[in-house]
C-alpha positions as CSV (number, residue, x, y, z in Angstrom):
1,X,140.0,197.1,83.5
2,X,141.9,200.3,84.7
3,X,145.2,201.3,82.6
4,X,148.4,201.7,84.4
5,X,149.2,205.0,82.3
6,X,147.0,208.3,81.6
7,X,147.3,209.3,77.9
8,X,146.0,212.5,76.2
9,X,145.5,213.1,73.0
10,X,148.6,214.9,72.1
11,X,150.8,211.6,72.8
12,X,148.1,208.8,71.3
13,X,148.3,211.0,68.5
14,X,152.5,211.4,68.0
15,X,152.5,207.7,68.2
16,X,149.8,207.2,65.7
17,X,151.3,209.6,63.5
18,X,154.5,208.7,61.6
19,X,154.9,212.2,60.3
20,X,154.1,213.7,63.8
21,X,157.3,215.7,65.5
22,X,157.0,213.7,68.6
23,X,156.8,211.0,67.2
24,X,160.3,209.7,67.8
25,X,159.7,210.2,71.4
26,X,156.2,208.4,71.7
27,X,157.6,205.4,70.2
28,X,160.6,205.4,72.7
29,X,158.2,205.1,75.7
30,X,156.9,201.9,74.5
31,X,159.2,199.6,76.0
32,X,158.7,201.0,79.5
33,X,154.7,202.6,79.6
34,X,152.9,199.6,80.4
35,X,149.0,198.8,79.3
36,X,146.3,198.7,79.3
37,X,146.4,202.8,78.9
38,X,143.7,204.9,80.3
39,X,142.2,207.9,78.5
40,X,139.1,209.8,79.0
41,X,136.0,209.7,75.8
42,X,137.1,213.2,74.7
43,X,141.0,212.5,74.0
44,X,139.4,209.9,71.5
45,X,137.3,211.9,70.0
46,X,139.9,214.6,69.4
47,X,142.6,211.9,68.4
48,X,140.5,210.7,65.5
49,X,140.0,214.5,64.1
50,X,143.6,215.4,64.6
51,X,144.8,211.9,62.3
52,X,142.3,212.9,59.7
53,X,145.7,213.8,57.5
54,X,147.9,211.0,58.8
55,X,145.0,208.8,57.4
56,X,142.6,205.9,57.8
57,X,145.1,203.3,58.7
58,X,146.3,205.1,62.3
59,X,142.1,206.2,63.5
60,X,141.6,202.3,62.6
61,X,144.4,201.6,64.7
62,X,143.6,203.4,67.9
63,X,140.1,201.7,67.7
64,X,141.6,198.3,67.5
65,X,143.5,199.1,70.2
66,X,140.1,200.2,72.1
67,X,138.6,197.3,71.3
68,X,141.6,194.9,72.2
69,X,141.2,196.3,75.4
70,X,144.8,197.9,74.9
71,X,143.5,201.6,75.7
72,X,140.7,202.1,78.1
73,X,138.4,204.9,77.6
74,X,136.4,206.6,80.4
75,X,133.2,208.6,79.9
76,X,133.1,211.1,82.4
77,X,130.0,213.3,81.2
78,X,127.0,213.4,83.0
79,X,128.8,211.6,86.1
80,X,131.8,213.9,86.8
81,X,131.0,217.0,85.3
82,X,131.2,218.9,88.6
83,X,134.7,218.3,88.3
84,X,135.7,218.4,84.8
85,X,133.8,221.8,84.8
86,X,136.2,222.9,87.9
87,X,139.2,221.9,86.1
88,X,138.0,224.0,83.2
89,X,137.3,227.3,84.6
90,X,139.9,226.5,87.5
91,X,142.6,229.6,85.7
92,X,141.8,233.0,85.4
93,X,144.7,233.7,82.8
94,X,144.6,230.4,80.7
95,X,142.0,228.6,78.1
96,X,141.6,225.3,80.0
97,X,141.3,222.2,76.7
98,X,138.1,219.7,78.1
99,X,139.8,216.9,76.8
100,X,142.9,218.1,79.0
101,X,140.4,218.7,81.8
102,X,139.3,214.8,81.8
103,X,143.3,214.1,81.5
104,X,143.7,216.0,84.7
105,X,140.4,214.4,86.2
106,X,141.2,211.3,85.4
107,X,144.7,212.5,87.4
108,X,142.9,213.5,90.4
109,X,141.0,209.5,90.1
110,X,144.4,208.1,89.6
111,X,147.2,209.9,91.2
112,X,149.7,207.3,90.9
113,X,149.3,206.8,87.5
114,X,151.9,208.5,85.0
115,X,150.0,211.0,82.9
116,X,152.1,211.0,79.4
117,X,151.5,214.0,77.2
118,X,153.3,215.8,74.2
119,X,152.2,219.0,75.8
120,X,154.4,219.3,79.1
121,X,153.8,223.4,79.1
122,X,150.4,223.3,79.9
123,X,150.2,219.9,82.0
124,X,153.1,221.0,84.2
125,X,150.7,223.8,85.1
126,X,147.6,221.3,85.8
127,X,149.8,219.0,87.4
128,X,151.8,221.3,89.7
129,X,149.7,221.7,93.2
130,X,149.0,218.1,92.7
131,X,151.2,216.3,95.0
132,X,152.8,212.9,93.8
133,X,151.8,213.4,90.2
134,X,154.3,212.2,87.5
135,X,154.2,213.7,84.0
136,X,156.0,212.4,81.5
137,X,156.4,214.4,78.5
138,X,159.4,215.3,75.5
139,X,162.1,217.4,76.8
């Protein structure tokens, strides 16, 4: 099943995360971002060390919603490493995040899907020659 909504870490882990600053904001998107989500391997592996400290409860929860089939997760490594490893080395004058270089991958795959992020700074910059591309992000 393909999601209808491209989530990074960043915003799995504001909604995850009571205490989180975005938090607020993730929740608010609920009513209108439609599942199943997509998300590439590396955004969950990231998630579940960033909500070490919001504890066991919300990494239980973003597996259930793996498992329900809510989130879909993509393994992109050995298959699209050409162009994960573009994405990566793709600025001269910015540190390039891999799980944010499967977001934008996953983009490329996808470009009509919404890519939702707590991190609009660096994403607008991913996301700008990319015609069509929607990002939706706080502020």
């Amino acid at each position: 099943m393909d999601g209808r909504a491209i989530v990074d870490t960043g915003y799995l882990v504001a909604l995850l995360n009571a205490s989180d600053e975005h938090h607020g904001w993730a929740s608010s998107q609920l009513p209108t971002l439609r599942g199943p989500w997509l998300t590439a391997e590396a955004c969950i592996s990231e998630a579940t060390f960033l909500l070490e400290h919001a504890g066991r409860a919300a990494a239980e929860r973003l597996f259930e919603w793996l498992d329900k089939g809510l989130l879909v997760s993509k393994h992109l490594l050995p298959g699209e490493l050409a162009s994960v490893r573009a994405e990566l080395f793709r600025y001269h004058d910015r540190w390039v995040d891999f799980a944010d270089a499967c977001v934008v991958h996953l983009s490329d795959e996808r470009p009509r899907l919404p890519v939702v992020t707590v991190d609009s700074k660096d994403f607008a910059v991913y996301l700008r020659a990319r015609r069509g591309r929607r990002l939706l992000a706080p502020g």
